[in-house]
C-alpha positions as CSV (number, residue, x, y, z in Angstrom):
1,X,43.5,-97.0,173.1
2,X,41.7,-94.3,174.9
3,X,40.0,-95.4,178.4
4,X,37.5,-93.0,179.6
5,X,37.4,-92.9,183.7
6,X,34.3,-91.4,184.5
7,X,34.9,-91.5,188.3
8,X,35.7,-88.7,190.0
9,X,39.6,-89.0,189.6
10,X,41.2,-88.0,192.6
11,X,44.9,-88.4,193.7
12,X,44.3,-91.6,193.2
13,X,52.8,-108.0,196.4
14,X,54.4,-109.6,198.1
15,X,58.5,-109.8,196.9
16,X,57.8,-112.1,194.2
17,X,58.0,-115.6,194.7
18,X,60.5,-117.6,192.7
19,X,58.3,-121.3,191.2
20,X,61.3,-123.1,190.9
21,X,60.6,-125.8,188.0
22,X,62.9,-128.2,187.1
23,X,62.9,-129.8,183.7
24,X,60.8,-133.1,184.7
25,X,58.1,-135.3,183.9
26,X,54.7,-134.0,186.6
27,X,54.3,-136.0,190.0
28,X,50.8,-136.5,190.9
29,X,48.7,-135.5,193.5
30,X,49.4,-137.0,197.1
31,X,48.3,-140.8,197.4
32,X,45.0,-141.2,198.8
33,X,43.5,-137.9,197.4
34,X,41.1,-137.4,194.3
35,X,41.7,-134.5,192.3
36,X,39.6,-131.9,192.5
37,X,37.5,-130.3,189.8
38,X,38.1,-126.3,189.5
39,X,35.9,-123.6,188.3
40,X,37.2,-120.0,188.6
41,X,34.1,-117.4,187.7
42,X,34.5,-114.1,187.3
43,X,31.9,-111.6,186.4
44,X,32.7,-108.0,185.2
45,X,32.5,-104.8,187.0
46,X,30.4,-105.9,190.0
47,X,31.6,-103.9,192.6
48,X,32.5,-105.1,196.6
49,X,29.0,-103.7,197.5
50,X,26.9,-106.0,195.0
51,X,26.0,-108.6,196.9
52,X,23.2,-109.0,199.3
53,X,25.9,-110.9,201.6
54,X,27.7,-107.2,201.6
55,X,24.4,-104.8,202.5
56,X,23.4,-104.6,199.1
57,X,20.0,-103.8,199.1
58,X,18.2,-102.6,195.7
59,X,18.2,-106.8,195.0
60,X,18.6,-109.9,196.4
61,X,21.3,-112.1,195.4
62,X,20.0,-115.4,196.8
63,X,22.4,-117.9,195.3
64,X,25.7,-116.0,195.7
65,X,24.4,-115.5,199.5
66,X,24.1,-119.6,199.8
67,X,27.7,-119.6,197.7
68,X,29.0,-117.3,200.8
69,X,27.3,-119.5,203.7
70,X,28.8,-122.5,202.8
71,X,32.2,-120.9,201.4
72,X,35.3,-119.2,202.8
73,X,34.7,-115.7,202.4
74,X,37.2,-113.2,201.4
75,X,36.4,-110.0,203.3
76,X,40.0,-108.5,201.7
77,X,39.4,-110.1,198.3
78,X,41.6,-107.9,195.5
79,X,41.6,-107.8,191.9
80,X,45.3,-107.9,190.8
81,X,44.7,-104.5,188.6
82,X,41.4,-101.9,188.4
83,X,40.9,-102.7,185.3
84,X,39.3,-106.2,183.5
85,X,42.1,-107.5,181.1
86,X,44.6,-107.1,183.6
87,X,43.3,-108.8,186.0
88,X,42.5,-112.2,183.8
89,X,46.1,-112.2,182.9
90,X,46.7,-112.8,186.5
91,X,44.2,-115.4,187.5
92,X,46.2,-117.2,183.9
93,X,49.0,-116.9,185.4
94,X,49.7,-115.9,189.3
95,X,51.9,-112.7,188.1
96,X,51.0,-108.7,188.4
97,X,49.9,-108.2,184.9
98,X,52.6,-105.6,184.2
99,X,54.8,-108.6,184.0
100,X,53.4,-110.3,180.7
101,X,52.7,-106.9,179.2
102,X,48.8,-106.2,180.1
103,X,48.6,-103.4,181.4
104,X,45.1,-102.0,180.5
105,X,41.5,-103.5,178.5
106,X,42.6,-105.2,175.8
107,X,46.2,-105.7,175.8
108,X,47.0,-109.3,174.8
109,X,48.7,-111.9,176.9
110,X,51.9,-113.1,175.7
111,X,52.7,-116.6,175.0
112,X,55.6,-116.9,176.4
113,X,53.6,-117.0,179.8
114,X,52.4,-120.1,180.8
115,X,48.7,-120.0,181.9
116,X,46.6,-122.4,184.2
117,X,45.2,-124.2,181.9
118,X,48.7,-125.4,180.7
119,X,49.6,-125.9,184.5
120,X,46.9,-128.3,185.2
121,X,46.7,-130.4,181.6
122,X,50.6,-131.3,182.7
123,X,48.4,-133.4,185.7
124,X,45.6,-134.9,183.3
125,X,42.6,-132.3,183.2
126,X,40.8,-131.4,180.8
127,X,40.2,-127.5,180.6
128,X,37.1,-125.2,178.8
129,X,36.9,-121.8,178.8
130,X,33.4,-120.6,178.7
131,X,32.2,-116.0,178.0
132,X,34.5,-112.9,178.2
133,X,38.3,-113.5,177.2
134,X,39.8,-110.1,176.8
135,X,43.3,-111.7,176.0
136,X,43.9,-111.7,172.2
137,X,44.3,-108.0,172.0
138,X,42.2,-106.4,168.9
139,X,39.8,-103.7,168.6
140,X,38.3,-102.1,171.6
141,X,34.8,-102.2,172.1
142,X,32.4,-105.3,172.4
143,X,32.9,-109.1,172.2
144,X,33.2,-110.9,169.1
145,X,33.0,-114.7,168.3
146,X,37.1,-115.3,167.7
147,X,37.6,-117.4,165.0
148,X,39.8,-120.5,164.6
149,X,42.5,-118.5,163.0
150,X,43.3,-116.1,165.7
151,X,46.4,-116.4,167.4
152,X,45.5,-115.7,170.7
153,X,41.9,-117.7,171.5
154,X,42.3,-119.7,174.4
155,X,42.9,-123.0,172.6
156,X,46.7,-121.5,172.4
157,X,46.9,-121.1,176.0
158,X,45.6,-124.6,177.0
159,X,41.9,-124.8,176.9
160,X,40.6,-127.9,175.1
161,X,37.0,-126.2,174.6
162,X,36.3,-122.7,174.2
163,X,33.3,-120.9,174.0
164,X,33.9,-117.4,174.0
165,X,33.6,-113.5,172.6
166,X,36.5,-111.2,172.4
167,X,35.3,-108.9,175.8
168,X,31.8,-107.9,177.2
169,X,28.6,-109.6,176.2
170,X,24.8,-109.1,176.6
171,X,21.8,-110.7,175.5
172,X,21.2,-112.4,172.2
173,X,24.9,-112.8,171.4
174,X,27.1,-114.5,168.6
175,X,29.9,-116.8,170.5
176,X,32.8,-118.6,169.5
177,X,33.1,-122.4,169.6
178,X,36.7,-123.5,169.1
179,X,36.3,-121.1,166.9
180,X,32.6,-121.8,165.4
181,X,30.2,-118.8,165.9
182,X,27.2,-119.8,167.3
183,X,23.7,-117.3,168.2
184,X,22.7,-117.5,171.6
185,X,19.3,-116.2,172.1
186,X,18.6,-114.5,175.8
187,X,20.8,-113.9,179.0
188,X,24.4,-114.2,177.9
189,X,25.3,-115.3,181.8
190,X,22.6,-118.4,181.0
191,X,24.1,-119.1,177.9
192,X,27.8,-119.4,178.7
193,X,26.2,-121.8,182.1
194,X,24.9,-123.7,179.9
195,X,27.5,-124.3,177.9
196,X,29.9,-124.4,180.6
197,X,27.4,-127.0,182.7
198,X,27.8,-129.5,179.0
199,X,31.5,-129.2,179.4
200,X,30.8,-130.2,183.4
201,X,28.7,-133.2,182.5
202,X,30.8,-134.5,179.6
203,X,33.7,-134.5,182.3
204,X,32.1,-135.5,185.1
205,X,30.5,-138.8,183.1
206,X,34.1,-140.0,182.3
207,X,35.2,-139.6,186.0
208,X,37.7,-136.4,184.4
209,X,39.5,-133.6,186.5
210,X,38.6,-130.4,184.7
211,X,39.6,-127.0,184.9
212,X,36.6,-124.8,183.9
213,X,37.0,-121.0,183.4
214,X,33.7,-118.8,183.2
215,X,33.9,-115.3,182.9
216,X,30.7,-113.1,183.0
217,X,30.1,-110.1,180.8
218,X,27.6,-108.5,183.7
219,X,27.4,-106.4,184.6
220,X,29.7,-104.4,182.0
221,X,28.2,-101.6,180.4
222,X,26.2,-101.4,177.9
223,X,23.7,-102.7,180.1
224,X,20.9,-105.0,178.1
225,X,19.5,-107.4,180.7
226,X,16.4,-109.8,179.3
227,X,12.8,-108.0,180.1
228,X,11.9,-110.7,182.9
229,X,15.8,-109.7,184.7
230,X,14.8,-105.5,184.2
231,X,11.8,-106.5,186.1
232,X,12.8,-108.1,188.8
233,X,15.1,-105.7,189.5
234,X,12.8,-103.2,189.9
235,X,13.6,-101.4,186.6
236,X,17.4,-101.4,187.2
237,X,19.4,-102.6,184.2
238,X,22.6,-103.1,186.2
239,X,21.0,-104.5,189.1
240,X,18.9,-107.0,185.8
241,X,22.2,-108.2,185.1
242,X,23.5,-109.4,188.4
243,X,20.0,-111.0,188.8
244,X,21.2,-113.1,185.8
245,X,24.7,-113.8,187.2
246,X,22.6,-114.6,190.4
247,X,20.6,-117.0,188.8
248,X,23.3,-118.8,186.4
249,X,25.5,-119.3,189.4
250,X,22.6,-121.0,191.3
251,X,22.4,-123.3,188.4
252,X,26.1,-124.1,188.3
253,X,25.9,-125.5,192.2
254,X,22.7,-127.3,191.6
255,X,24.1,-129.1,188.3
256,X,27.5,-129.7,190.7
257,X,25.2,-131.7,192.8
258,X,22.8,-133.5,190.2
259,X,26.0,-134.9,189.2
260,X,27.2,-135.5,192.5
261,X,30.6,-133.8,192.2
262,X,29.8,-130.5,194.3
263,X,31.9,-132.2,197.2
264,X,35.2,-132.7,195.2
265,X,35.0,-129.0,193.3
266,X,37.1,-126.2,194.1
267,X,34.3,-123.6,193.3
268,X,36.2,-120.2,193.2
269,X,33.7,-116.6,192.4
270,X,34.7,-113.0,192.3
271,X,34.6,-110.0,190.3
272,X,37.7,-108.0,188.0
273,X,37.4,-104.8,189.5
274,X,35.3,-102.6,191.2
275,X,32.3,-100.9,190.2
276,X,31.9,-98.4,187.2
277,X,30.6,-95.2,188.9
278,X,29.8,-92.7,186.6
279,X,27.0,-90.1,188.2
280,X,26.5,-88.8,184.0
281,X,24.6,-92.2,183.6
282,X,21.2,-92.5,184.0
283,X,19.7,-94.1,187.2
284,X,20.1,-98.1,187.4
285,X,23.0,-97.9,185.8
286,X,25.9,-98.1,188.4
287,X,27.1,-100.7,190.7
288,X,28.0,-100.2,194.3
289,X,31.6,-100.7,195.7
290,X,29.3,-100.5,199.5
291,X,31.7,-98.0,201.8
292,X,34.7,-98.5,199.4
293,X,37.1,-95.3,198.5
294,X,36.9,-94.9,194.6
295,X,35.7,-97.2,191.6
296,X,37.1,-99.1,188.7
297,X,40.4,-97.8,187.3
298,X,41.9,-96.3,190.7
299,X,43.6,-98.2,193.1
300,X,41.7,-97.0,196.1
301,X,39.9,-100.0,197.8
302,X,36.8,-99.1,195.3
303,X,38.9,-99.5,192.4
304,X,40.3,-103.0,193.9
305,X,38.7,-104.9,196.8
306,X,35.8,-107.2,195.2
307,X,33.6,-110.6,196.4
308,X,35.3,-113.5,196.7
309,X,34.4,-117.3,197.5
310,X,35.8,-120.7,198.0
311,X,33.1,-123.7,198.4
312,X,34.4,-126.8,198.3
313,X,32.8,-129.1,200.6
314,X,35.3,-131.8,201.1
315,X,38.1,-129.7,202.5
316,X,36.4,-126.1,203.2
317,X,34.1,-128.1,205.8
318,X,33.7,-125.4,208.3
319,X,32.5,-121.9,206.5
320,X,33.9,-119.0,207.2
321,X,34.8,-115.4,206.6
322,X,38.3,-114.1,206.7
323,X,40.2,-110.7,206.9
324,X,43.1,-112.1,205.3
325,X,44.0,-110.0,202.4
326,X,44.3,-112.5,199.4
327,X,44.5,-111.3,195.5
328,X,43.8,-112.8,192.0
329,X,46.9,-113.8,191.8
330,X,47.1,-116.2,194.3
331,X,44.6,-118.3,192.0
332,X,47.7,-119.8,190.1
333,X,49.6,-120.6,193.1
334,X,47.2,-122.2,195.1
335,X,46.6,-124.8,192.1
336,X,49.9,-125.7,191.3
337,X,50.8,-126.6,194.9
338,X,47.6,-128.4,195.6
339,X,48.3,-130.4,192.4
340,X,52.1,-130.4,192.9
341,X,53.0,-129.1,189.1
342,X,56.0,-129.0,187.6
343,X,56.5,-127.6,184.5
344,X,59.7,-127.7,182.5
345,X,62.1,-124.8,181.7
346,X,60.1,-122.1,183.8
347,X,61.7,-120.0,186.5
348,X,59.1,-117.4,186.9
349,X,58.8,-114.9,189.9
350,X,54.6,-115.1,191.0
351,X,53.0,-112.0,192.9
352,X,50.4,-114.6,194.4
353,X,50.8,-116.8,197.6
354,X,49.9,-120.4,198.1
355,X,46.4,-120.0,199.9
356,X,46.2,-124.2,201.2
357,X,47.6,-123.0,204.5
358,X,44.2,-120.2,204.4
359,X,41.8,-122.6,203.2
360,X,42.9,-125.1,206.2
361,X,43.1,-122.6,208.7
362,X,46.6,-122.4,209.1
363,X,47.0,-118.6,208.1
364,X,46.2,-115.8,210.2
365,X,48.3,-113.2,208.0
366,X,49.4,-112.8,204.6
367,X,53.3,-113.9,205.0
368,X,54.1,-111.1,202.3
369,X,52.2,-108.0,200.9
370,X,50.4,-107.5,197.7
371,X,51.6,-104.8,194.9
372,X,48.9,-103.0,192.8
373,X,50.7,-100.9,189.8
374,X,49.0,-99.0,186.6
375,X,50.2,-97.9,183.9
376,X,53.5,-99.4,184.6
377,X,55.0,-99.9,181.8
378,X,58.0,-98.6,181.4
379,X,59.1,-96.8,184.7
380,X,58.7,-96.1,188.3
381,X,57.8,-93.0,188.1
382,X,54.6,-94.2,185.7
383,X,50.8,-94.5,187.4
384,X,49.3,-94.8,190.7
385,X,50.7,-97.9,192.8
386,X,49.8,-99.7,196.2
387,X,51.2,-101.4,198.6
388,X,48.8,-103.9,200.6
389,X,50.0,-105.6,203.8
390,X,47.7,-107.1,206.7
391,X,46.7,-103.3,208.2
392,X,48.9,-100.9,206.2
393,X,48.3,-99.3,202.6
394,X,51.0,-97.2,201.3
395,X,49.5,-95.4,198.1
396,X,51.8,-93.8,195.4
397,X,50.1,-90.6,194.0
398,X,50.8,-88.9,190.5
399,X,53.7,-86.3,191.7
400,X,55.2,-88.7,193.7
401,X,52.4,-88.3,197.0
402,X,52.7,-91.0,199.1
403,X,49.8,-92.0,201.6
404,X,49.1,-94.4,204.2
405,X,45.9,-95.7,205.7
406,X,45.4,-98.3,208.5
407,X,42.9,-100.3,206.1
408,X,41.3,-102.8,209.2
409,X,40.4,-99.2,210.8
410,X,39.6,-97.2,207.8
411,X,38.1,-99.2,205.5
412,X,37.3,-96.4,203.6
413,X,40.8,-94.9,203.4
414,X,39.4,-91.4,204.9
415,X,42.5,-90.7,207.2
416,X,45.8,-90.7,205.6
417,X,48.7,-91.4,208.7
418,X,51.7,-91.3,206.3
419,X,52.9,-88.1,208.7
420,X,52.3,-90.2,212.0
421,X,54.5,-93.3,210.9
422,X,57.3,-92.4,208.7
423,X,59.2,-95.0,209.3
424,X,56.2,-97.3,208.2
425,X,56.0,-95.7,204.8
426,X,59.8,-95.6,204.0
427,X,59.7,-99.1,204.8
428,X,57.6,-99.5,202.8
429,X,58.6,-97.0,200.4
430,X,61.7,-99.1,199.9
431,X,59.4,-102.2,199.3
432,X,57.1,-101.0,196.5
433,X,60.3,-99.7,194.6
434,X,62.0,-103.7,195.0
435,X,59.0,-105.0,193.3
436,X,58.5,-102.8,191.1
437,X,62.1,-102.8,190.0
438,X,61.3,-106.8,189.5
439,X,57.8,-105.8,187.3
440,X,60.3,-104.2,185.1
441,X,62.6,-107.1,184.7
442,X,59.5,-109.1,183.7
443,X,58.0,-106.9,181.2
444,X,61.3,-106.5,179.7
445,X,61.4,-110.8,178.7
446,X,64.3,-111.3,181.6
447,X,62.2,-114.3,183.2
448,X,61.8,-116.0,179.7
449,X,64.2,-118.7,178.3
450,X,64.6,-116.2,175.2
451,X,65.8,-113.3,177.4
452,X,63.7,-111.6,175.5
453,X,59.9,-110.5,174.5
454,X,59.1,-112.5,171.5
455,X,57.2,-110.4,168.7
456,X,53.4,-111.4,168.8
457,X,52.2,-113.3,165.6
458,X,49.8,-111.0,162.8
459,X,46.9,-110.6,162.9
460,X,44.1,-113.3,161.8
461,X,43.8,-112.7,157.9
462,X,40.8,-115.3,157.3
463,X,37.2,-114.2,157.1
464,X,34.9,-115.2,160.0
465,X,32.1,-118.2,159.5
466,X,28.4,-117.2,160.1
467,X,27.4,-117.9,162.7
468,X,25.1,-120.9,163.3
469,X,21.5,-120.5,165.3
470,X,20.8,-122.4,168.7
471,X,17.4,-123.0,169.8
472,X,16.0,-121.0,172.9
């Protein structure tokens, strides 16, 4: 598949932890604490600088900006990859998406991984997915509703409910079901809220866990917010589609506390990737990645470093921001210890950290750093890389260029000091290459009981339903 990078293009994770699992039945939570309800929402392109909270200043983003005042805030908040489908397959599953195989849009995750939503049903949730999935593999280009048949829909990686298009999504679109296509008319951010706010109540009545996954098509070009969003964005269509990613998020914490559960919710937000900046478009139409070196697809702090948020009352009760660099990938993590998983026959290497200690304020500094690799696939020598620790960023350049930037003092990576420290950068040098060297092992099926990559399954072969018609 050919990716266009309209960006300029200029010269462009920790060691892996081993999750020991043994082969036994799940233990459950500590005595004396509920388990939490988790939502992890993502939205699509919106770059570092989209936020009121960050200086943005074409809108307002009211709700997010309440979100960040009574959340910990991520100041170093990274997308695992540049890119969207690379980056979902490591919130599913707390490893550098080169591991499983995804290494750009629309490259399918593989089964043998095991995803969150398995993770948590081992402890008794109940899991919905809810917008863009970006997972099954496919045709390029926008969403469609997935029918039953395909192989790769989120019911086959642990989600009870699914309601959900193939990739991006705008107004007045057809979703899938479990695998029904249904007609949405309006905002596509309301309409997966909605849906995702059903799932909530239905839980939340039977005094359920639930894992609920919702995943934003804005502000992903084509851009095609509602009239009333262009508007109030002063005639901006990207700026129309955070509005509604604005306003749908507002009504996800207001539902949270109709139904009295805000306090008991890990509420996690952030964005795939940095912003799309591409000065052909017309005016409106990009995002802002706010002082940030470079855009989507490069793995300069543009490309990378996105908002993030925690709110949940009961144990995040003094907000607060935080330069401690944490990644997608620490999602996974995070979950299984708080829950204390164990799944059978698994001895995967993750790329993300545990962030408890963080969120209790126990953590001043990442313990390990945090690899960034694209187009990895099949050796070192293959597409940019990065090496993120608490203050240094060693960047790997096409013609082997390395570079190194003190990040807390150049945020926008405008002084490379790779001559000044060299005994920084062959440390860590000699770092990227271990992890890398691992990457490989993973993509190649080493950390699967097979040994092995397993061939995915054929493609669906059964014609789609119509889709049936909602009411506004």
């Amino acid at each position: 598949m050919k990716i266009l990078l309209p960006c300029a293009i200029r010269a462009f994770s920790a060691i892996p932890l081993m999750l020991s699992i043994p082969a036994e039945a799940a233990e459950p939570a500590p005595a004396g604490t509920a388990k939490p309800n988790i939502i992890l929402c993502m939205t699509d392109d919106q770059g570092w600088g989209d936020v009121s909270y960050n200086g943005l200043k074409a809108i307002q983003t009211p709700n997010l900006d309440a979100m960040a005042a009574a959340s910990l805030r991520f100041d170093r908040f990274y997308a695992a990859h540049p890119s969207c489908s690379p980056t979902r397959a490591s919130v599913m599953t707390g490893r550098h998406p080169n591991r499983s195989g995804v290494f750009w849009p629309g490259m399918p995750l593989r089964k043998q991984e095991i995803t969150i939503a398995q993770a948590v049903k081992t402890v008794g949730y109940t899991t919905g997915h809810f917008g863009k999935w970006h997972l099954s593999g496919g045709k390029p280009g926008m969403g469609r509703a997935l029918p039953a048949s395909d192989p790769l829909h989120p019911g086959h990686f642990g989600f009870d409910e699914w309601f959900t298009v193939s990739n991006w999504f705008d107004t007045d679109w057809t979703f899938s079901h479990n695998g029904d296509p249904v007609k949405v008319p309006g905002d596509g951010s309301d309409a997966i809220m909605a849906e995702a706010l059903k799932f909530i109540e239905k839980n939340a009545t039977r005094d359920a866990p639930f894992l609920a996954v919702i995943w934003f098509g804005s502000p992903h070009i084509p851009l095609k917010p509602t009239a009333e969003d262009l508007k109030a964005a002063g005639g901006s269509p990207y700026y129309g589609e955070i509005h509604g990613v604005d306003r749908s998020m507002g009504a996800l914490r207001a539902g949270l506390r109709k139904l009295g559960i805000a306090d008991n919710t890990m509420l996690w937000f952030n964005s795939d990737n940095g912003a799309w900046m591409d000065p052909k478009l017309a005016p409106g139409t990009n995002g802002s990645n706010g002082v940030l070196r470079g855009c989507k697809g490069q793995v300069w702090e543009g490309g990378i470093r996105v908002p993030g948020l925690i709110e949940w009352p009961s144990r995040i009760k003094q907000p607060s921001a935080t330069s401690v660099p944490v990644v997608t990938s620490d999602i996974y993590p995070t979950i299984v210890e708080l829950l204390n998983i164990k799944l059978p026959n698994q001895n995967l290497p993750l790329d993300g950290i545990s962030l408890l200690p963080l969120i209790d304020g126990q953590m001043k500094e990442r313990p390990t750093p945090i690899g960034f690799w694209t187009h990895g696939n099949t050796s070192l020598e293959n597409g940019p890389a990065a090496w993120n620790d608490n203050r240094y960023k060693l960047l790997k350049l096409p013609g082997r260029k390395y570079e190194l930037y003190d990040i807390p003092a150049d945020i926008a990576e405008k002084s490379d000091i790779a001559d000044q420290h060299p005994e920084i950068v062959a440390r860590m040098k000699a770092e990227l290459k271990n992890w890398q060297q691992s990457v490989l092992g993973s993509n190649r099926g080493e950390d699967y009981p097979e040994q092995k990559v397993l061939k995915p399954e054929d493609e669906p072969t059964k014609k789609p339903k119509k889709p049936k018609k909602t009411t506004p």
